[in-house]
N, CA, C and O of each residue as an XYZ file, in Angstrom:
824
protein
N       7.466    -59.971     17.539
C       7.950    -61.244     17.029
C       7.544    -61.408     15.569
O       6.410    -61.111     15.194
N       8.238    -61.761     14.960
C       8.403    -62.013     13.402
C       8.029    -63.647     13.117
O       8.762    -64.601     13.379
N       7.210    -63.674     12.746
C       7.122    -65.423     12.156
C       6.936    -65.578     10.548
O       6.627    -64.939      9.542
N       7.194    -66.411     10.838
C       7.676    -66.983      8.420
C       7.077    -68.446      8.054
O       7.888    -69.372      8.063
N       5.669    -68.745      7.721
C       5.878    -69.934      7.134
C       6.052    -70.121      5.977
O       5.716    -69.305      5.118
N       6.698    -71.407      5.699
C       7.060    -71.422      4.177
C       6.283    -72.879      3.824
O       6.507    -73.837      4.564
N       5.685    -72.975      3.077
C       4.582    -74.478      2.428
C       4.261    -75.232      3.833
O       4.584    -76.396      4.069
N       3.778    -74.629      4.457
C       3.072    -74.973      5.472
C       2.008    -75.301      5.662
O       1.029    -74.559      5.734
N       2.049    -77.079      5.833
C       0.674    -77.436      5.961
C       0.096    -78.677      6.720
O       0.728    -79.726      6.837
N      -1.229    -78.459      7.255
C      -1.651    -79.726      8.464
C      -2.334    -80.460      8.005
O      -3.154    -80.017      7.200
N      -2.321    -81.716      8.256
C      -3.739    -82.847      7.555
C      -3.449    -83.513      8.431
O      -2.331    -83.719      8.904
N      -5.207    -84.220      8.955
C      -5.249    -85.292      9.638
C      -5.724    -86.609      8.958
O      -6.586    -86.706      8.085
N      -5.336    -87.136      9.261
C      -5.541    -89.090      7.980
C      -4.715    -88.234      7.041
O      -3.611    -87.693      6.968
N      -5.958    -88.420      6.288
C      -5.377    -88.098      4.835
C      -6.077    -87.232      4.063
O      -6.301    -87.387      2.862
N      -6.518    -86.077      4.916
C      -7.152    -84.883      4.760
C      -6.493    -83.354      4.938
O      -6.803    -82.707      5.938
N      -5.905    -82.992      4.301
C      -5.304    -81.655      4.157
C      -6.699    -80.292      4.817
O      -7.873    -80.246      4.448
N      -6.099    -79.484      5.704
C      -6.807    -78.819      6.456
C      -6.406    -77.776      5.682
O      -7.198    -77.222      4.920
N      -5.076    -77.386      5.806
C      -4.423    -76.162      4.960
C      -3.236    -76.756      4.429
O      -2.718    -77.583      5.178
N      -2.484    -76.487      2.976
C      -1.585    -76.350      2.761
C      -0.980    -75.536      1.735
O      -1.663    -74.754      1.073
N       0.484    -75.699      1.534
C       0.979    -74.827      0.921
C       1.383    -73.448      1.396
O       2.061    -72.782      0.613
N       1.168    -73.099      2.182
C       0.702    -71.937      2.776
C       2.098    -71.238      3.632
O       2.567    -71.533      4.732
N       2.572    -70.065      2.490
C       3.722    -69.134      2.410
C       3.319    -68.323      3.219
O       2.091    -68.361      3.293
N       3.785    -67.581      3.886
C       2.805    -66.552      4.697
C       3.964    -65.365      5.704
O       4.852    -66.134      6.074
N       4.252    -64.193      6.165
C       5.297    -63.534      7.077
C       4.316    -62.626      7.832
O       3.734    -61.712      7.249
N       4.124    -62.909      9.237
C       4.052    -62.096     10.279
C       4.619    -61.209     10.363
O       5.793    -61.413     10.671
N       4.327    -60.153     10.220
C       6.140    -59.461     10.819
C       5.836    -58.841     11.978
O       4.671    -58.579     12.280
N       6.911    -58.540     12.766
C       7.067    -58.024     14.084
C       5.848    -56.516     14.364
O       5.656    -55.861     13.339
N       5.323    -56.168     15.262
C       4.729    -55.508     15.972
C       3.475    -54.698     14.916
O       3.149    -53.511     14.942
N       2.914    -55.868     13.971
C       1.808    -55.812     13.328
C       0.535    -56.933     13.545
O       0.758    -58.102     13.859
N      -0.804    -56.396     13.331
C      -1.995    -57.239     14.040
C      -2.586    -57.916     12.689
O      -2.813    -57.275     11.663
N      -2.766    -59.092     12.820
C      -3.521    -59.691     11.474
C      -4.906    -60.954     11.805
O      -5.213    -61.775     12.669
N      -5.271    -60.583     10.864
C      -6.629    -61.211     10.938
C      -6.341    -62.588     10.162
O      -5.806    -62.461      9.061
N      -6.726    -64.318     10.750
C      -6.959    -65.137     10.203
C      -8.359    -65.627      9.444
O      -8.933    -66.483     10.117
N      -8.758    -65.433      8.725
C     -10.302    -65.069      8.072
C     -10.612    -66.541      7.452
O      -9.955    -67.387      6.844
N     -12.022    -66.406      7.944
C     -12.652    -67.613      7.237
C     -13.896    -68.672      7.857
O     -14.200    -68.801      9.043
N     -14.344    -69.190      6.989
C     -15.678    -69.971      7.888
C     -15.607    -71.123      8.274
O     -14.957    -72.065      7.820
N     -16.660    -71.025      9.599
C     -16.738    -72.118     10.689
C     -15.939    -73.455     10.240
O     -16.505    -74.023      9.306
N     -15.168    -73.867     10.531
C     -14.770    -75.692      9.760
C     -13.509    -75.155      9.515
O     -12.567    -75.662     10.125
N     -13.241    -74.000      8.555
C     -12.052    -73.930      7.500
C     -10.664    -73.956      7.774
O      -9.754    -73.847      6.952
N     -10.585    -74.097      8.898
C      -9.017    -74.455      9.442
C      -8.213    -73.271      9.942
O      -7.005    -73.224     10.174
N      -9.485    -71.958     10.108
C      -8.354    -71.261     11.162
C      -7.320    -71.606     12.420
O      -6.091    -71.563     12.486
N      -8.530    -72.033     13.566
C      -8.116    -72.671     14.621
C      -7.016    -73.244     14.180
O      -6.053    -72.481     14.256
N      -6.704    -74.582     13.626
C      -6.242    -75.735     13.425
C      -4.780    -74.905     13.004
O      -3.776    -75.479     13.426
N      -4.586    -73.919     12.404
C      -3.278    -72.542     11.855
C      -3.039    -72.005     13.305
O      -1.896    -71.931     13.755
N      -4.048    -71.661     13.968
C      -3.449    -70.772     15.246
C      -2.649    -71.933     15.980
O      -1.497    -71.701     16.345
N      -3.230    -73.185     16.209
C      -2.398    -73.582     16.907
C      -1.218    -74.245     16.138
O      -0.298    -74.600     16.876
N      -1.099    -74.417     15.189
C       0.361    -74.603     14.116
C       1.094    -73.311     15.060
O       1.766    -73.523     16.069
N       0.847    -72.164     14.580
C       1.441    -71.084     15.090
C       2.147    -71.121     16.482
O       3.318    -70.904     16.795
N       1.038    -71.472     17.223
C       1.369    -71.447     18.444
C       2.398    -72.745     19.075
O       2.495    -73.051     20.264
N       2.836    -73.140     18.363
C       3.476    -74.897     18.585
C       2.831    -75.892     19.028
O       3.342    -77.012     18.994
N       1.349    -75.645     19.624
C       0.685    -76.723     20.624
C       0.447    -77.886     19.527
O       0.215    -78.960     20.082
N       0.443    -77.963     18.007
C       0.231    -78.801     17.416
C       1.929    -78.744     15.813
O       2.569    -77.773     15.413
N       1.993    -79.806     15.523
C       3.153    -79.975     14.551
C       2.538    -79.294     13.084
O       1.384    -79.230     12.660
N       3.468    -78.957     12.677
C       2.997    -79.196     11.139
C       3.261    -80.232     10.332
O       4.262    -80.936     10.466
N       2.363    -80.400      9.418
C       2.473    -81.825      8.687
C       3.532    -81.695      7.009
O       3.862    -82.485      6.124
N       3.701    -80.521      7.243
C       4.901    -80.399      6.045
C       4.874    -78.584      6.052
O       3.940    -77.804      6.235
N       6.396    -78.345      5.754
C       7.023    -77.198      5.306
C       7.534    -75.972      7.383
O       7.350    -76.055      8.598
N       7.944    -75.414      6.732
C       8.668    -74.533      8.502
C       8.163    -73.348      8.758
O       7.856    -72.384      8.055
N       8.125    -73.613     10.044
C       7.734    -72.022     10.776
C       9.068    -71.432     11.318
O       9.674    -72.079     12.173
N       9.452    -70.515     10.978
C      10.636    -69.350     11.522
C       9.855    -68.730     12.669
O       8.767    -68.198     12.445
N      10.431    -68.787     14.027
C      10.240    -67.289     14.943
C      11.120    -66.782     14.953
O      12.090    -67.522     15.120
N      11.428    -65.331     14.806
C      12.368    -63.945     15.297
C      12.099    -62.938     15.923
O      11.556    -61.890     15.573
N      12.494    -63.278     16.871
C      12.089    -61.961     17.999
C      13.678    -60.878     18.132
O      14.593    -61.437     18.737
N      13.877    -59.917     17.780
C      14.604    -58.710     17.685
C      15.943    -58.906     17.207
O      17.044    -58.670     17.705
N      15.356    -59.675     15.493
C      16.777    -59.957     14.758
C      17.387    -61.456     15.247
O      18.324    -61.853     14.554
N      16.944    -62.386     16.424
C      17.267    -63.743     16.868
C      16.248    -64.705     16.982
O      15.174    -64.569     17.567
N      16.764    -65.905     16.244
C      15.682    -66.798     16.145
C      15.744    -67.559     17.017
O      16.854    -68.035     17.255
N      14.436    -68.030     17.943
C      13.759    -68.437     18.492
C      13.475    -69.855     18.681
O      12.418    -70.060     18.084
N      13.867    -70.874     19.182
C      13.488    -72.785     18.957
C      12.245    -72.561     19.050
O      11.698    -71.684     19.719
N      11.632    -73.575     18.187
C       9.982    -73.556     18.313
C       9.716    -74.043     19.567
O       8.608    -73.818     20.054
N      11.075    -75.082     20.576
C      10.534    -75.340     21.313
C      10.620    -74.834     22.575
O      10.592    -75.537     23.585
N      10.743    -73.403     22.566
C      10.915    -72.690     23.444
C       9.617    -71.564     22.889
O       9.335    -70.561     23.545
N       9.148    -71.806     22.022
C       8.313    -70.268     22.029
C       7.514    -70.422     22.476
O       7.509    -69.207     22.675
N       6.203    -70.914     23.171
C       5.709    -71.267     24.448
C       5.675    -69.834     25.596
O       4.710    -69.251     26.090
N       7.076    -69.611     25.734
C       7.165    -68.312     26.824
C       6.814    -67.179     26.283
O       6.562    -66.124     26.867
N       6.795    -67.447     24.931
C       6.663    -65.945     24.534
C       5.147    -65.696     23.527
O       4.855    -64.998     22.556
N       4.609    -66.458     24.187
C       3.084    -66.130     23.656
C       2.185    -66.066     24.716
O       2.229    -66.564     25.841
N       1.090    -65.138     23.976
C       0.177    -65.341     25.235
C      -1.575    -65.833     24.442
O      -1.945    -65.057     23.560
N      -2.367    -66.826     24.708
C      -3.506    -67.014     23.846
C      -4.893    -66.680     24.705
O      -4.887    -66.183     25.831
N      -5.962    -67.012     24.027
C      -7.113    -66.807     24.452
C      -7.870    -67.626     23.451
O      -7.787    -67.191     22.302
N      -8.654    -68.806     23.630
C      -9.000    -69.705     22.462
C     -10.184    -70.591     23.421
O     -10.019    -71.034     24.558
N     -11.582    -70.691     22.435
C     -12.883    -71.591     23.444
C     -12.176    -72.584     23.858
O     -12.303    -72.811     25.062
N     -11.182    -73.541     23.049
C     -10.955    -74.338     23.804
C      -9.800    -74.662     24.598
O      -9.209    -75.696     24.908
N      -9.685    -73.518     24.806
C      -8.491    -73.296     25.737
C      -8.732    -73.142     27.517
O      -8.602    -71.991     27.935
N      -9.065    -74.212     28.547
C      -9.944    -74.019     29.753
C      -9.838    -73.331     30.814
O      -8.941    -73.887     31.448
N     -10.160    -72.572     31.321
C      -9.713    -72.263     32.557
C     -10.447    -73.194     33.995
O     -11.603    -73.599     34.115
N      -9.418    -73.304     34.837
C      -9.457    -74.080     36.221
C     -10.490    -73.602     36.709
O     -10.504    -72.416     37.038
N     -11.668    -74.464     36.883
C     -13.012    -73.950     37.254
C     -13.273    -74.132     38.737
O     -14.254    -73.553     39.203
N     -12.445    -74.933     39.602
C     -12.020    -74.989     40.622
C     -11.830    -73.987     41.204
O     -12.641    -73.671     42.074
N     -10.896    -73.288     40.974
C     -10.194    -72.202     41.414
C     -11.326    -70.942     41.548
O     -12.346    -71.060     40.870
N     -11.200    -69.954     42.253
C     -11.756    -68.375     42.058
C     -11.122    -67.494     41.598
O      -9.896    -67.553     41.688
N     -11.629    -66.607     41.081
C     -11.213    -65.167     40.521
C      -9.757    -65.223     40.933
O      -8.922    -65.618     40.120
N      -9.405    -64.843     42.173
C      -8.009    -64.538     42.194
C      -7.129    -65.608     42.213
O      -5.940    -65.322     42.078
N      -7.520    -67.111     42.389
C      -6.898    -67.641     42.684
C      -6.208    -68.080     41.057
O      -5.024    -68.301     40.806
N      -6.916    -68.099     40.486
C      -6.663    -68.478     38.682
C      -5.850    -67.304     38.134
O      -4.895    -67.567     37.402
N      -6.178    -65.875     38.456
C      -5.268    -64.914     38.217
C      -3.794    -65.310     38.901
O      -2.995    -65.810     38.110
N      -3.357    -65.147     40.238
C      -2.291    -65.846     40.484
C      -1.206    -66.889     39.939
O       0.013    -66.960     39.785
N      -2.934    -68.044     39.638
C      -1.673    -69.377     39.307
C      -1.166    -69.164     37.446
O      -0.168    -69.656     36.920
N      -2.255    -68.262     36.763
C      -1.418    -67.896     35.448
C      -0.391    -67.466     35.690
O       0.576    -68.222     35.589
N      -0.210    -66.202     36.069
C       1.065    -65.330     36.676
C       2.347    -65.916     37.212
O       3.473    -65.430     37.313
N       1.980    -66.800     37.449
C       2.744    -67.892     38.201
C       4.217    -68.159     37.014
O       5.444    -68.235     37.089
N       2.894    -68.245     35.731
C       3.834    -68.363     34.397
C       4.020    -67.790     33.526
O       4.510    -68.316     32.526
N       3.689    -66.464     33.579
C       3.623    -65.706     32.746
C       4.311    -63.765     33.468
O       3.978    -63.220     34.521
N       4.889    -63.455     32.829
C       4.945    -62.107     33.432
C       4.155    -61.295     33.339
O       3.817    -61.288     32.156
N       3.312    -60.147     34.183
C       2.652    -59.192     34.505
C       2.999    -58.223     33.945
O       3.835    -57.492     34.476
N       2.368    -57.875     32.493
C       2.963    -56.192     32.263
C       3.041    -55.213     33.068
O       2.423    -55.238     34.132
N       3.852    -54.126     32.688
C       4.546    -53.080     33.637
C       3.282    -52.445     34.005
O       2.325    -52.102     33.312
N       3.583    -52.343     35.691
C       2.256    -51.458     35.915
C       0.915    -51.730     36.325
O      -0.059    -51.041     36.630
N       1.227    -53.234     36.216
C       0.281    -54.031     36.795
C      -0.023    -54.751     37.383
O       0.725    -55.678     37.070
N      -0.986    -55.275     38.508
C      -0.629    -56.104     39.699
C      -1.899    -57.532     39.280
O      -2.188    -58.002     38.180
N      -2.340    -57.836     40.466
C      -3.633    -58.689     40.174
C      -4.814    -58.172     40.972
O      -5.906    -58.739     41.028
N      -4.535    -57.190     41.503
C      -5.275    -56.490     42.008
C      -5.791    -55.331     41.385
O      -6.692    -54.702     41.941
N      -5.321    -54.969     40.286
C      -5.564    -54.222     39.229
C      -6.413    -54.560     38.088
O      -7.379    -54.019     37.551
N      -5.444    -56.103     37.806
C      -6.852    -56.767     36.473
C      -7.940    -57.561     37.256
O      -8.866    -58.077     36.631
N      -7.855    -57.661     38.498
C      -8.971    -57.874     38.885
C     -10.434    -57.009     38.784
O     -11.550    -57.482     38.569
N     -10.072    -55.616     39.004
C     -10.901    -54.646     38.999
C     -11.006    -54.386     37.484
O     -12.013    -53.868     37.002
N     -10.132    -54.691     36.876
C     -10.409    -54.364     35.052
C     -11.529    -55.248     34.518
O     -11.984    -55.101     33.383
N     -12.006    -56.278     35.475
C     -12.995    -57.300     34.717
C     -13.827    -56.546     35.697
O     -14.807    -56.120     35.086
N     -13.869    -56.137     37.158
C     -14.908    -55.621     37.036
C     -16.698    -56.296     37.717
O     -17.886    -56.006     37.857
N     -15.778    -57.228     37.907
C     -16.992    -58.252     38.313
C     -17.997    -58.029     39.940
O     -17.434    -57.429     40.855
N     -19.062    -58.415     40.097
C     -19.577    -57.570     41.335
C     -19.900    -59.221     42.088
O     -20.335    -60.215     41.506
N     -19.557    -59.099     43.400
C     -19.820    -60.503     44.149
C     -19.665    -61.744     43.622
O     -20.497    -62.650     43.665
N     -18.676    -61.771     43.165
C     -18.141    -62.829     42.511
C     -16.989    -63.246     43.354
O     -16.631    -64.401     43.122
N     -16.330    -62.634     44.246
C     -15.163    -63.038     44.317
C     -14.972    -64.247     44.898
O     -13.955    -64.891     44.642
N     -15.925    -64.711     45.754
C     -16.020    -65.924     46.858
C     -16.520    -67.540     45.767
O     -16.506    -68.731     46.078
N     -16.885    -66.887     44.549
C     -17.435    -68.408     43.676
C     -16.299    -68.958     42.823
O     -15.326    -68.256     42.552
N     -16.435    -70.333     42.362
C     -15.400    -70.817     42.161
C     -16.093    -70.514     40.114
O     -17.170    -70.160     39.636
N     -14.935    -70.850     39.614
C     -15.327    -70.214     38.341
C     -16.150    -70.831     37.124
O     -16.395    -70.383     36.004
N     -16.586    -72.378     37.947
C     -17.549    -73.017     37.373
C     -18.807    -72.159     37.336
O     -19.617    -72.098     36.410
N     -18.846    -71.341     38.789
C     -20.298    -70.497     38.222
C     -20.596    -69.226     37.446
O     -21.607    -68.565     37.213
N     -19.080    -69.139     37.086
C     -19.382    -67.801     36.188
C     -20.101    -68.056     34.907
O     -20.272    -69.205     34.500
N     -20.490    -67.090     34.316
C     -21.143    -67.349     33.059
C     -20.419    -67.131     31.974
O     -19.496    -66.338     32.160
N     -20.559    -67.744     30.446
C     -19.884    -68.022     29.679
C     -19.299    -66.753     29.427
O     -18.082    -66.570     29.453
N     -20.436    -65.565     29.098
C     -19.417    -64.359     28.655
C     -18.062    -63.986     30.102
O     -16.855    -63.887     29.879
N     -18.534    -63.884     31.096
C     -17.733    -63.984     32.527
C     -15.841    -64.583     31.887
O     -14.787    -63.997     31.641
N     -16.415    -66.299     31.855
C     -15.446    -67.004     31.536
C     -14.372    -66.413     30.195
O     -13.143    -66.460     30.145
N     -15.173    -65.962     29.365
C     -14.561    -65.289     28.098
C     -14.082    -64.062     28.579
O     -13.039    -63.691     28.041
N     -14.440    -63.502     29.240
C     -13.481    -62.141     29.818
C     -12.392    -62.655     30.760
O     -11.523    -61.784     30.792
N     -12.056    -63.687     31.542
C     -11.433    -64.137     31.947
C      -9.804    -64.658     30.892
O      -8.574    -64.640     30.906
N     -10.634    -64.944     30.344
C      -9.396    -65.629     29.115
C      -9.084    -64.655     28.744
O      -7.856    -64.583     28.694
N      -9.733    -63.513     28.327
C      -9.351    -62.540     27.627
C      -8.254    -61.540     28.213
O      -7.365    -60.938     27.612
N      -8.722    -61.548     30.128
C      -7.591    -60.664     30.304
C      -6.225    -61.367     30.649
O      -5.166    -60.740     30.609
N      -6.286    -62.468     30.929
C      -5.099    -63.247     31.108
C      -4.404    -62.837     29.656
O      -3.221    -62.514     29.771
N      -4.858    -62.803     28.524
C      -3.967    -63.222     27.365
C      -3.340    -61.637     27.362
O      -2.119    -61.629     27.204
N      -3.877    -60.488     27.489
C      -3.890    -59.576     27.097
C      -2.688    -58.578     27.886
O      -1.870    -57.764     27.456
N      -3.076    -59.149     29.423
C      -1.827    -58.537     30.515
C      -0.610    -59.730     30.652
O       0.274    -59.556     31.491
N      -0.606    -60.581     30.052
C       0.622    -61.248     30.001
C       1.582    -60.419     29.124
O       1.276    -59.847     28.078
N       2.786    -60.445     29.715
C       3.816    -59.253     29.020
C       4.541    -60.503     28.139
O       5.587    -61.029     28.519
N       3.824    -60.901     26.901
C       4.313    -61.563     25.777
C       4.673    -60.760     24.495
O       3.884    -59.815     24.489
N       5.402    -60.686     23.516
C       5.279    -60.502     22.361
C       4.531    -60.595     21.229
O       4.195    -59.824     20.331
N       4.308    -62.068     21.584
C       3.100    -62.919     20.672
C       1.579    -62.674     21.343
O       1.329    -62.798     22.542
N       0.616    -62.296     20.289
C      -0.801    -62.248     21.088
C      -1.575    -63.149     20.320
O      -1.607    -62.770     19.149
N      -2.434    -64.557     20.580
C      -3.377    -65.042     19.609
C      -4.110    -65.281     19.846
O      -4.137    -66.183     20.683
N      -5.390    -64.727     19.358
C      -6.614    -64.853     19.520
C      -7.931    -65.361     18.706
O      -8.411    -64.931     17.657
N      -8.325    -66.374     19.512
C      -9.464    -67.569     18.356
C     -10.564    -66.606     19.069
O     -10.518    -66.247     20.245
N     -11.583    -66.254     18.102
C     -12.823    -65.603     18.273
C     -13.264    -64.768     19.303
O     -14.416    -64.581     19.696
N     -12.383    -64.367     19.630
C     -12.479    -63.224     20.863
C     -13.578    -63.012     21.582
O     -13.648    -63.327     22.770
N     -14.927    -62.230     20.654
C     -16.071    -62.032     21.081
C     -17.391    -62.815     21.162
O     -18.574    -62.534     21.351
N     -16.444    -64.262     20.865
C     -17.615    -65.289     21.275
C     -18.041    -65.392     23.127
O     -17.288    -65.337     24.099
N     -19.472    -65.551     23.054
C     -20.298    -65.275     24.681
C     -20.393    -63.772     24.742
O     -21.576    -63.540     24.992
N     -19.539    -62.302     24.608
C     -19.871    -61.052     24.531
C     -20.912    -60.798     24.451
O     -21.490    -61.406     23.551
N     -21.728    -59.862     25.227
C     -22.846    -59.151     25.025
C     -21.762    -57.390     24.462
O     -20.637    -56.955     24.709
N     -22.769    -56.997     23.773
C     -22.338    -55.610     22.920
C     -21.315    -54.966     24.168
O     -20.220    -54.603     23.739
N     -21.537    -54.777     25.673
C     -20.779    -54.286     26.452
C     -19.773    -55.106     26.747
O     -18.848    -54.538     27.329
N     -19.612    -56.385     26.524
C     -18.481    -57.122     26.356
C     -17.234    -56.917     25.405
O     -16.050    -56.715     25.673
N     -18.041    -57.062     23.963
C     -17.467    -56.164     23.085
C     -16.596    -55.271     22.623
O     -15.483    -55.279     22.096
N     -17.696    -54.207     23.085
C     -16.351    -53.218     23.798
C     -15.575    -53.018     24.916
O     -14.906    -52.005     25.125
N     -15.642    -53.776     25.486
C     -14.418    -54.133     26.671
C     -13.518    -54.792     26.082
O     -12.384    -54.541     26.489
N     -13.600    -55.578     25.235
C     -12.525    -56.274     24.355
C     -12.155    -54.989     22.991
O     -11.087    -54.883     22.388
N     -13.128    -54.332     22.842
C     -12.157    -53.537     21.694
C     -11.271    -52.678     22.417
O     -10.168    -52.435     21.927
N     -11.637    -52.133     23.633
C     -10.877    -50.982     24.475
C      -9.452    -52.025     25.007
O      -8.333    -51.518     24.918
N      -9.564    -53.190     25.442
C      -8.216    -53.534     25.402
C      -7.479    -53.659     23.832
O      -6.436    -53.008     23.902
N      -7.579    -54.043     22.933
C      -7.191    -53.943     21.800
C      -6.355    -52.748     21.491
O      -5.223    -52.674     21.014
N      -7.310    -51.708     21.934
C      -6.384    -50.430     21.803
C      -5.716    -50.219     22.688
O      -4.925    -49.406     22.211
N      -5.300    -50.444     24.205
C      -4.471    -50.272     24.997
C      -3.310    -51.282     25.103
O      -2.196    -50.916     25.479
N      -3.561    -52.452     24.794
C      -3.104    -53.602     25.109
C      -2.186    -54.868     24.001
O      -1.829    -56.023     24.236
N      -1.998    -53.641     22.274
C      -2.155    -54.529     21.492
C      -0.601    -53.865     20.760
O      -0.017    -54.367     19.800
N      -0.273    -52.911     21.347
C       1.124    -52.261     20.707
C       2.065    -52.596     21.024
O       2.207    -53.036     22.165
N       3.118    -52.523     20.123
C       4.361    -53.174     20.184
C       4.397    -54.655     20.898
O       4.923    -54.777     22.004
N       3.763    -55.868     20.153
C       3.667    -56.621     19.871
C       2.851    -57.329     18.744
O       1.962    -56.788     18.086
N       3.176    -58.297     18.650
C       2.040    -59.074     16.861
C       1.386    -59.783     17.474
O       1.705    -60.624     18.315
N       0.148    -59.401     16.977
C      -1.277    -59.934     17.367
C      -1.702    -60.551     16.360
O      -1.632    -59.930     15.299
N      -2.262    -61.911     16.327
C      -2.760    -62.730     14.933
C      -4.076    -63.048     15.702
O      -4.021    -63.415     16.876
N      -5.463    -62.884     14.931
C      -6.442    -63.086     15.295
C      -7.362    -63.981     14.568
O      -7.660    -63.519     13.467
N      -8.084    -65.488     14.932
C      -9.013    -66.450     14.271
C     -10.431    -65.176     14.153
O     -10.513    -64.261     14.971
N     -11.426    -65.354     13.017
C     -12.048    -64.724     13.240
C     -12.740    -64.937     11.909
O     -12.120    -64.859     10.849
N     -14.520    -65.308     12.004
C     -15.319    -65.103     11.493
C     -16.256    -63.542     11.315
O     -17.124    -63.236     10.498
N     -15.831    -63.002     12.112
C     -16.587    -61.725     12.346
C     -15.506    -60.493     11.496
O     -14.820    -59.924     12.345
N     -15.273    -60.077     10.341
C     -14.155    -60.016     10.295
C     -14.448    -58.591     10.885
O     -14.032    -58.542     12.043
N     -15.127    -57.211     10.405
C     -15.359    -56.050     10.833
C     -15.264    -55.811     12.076
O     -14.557    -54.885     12.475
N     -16.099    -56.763     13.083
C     -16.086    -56.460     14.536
C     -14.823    -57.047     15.214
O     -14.532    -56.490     16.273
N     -14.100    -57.949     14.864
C     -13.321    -58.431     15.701
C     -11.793    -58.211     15.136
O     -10.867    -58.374     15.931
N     -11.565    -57.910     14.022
C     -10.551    -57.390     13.495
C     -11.046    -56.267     12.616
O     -10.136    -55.946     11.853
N     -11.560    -55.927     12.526
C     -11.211    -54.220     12.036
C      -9.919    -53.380     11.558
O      -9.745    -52.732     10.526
N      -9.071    -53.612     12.664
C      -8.159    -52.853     13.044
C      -6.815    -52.798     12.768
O      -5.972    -51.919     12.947
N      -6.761    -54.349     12.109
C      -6.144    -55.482     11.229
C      -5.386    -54.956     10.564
O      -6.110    -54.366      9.762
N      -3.704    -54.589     10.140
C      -3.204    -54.537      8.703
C      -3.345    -55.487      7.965
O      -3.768    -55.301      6.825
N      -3.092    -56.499      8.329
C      -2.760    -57.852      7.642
C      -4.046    -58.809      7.833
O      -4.693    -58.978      8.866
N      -4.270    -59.472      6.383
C      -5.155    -60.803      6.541
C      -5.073    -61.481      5.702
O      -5.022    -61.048      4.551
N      -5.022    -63.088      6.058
C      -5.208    -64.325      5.282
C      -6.309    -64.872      5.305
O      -6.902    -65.121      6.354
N      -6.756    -65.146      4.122
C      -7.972    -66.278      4.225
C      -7.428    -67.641      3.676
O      -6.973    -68.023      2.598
N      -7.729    -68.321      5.157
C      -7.298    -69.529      4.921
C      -7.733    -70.658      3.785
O      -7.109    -71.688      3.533
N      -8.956    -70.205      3.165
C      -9.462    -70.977      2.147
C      -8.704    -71.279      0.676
O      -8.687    -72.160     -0.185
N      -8.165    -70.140      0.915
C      -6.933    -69.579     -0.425
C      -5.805    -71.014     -0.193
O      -5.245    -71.297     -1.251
N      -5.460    -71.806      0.841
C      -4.648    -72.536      1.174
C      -5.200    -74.167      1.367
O      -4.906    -74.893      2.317
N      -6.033    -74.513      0.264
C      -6.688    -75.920      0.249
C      -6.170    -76.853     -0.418
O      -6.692    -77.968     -0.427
């Protein structure tokens, strides 16, 4: 998926978060959103993602030469973001399911499959309030990752990770990150985008 903003920018009152801000995604490339704690990454991912408006200038989606209603692109993303919650109610499989529910299952894969990709030991019977934060963050992580979307976005990935977390998130990256555009929030820029062609620092846009 191809996205285009052109003077794109959010303020709340009467406080500009980002603006101005020209910018082209292009289709089946990974980019890093760069910048510190406060600076209005987040606040861009979800511009991106439609969950919030912009306060002046347009976002283009094109997915294979056809553009896209913003208010349909929704189906064709998949996220992973702290404040994005998962149903703590629910257990392991039962939260795998009810995503799936809305999202398609890449080829090749069941829930019985990314179940075992997280990997988890006697867990299956607790509801997901008792998992632990890194737990919960691998959770988000594989939902976003086996959803067969185009769009991939990701706010701080390896926040809660212990180093073996880490790399469980870099090893999907490399399996999980081709032929689609991946835009990533990220203070960490080396560890969590690395891998990155593309990056904006949002500070450049004040």
């Amino acid at each position: 998926m191809k996205i285009e903003l052109q003077n794109t920018g959010k303020k709340f009152n009467t406080d500009w978060i980002f603006r101005n801000l020209s910018f082209t995604f292009e289709e089946n490339n990974a980019y890093a959103i760069l910048g510190r704690n406060g600076s209005g990454k987040s606040t861009l991912l979800q511009v991106i993602s439609g969950s919030i408006r912009p306060s002046a200038g347009t976002i283009k989606y094109t997915l294979d030469g056809a553009e896209v209603n913003d208010e349909e692109i929704f189906r064709y993303i998949s996220c992973s973001a702290p404040y994005l919650e998962l149903i703590e109610e629910f257990k392991l499989q039962e939260m795998l399911q009810f995503h799936f529910r809305f999202k398609n299952i890449r080829q090749g894969y069941d829930i019985r499959k990314i179940a075992e990709m997280l990997d988890f030991k006697n867990v299956s019977h607790k509801p997901i309030r008792l998992f632990s934060s890194g737990m919960k963050q691998r959770v988000k992580l594989i939902l976003a990752f086996l959803s067969d979307t185009p769009l991939l976005l990701l706010d701080e990935p390896t926040t809660n990770l212990d180093q073996a977390g880490t790399d469980w998130y870099l090893n999907l990256i490399h399996e999980f990150s081709k032929n689609r555009t991946v835009i990533i929030c990220s203070n960490l820029q080396q560890l969590e985008t690395g891998f990155c062609s593309g990056k904006l620092f949002i500070e450049d846009f004040k």
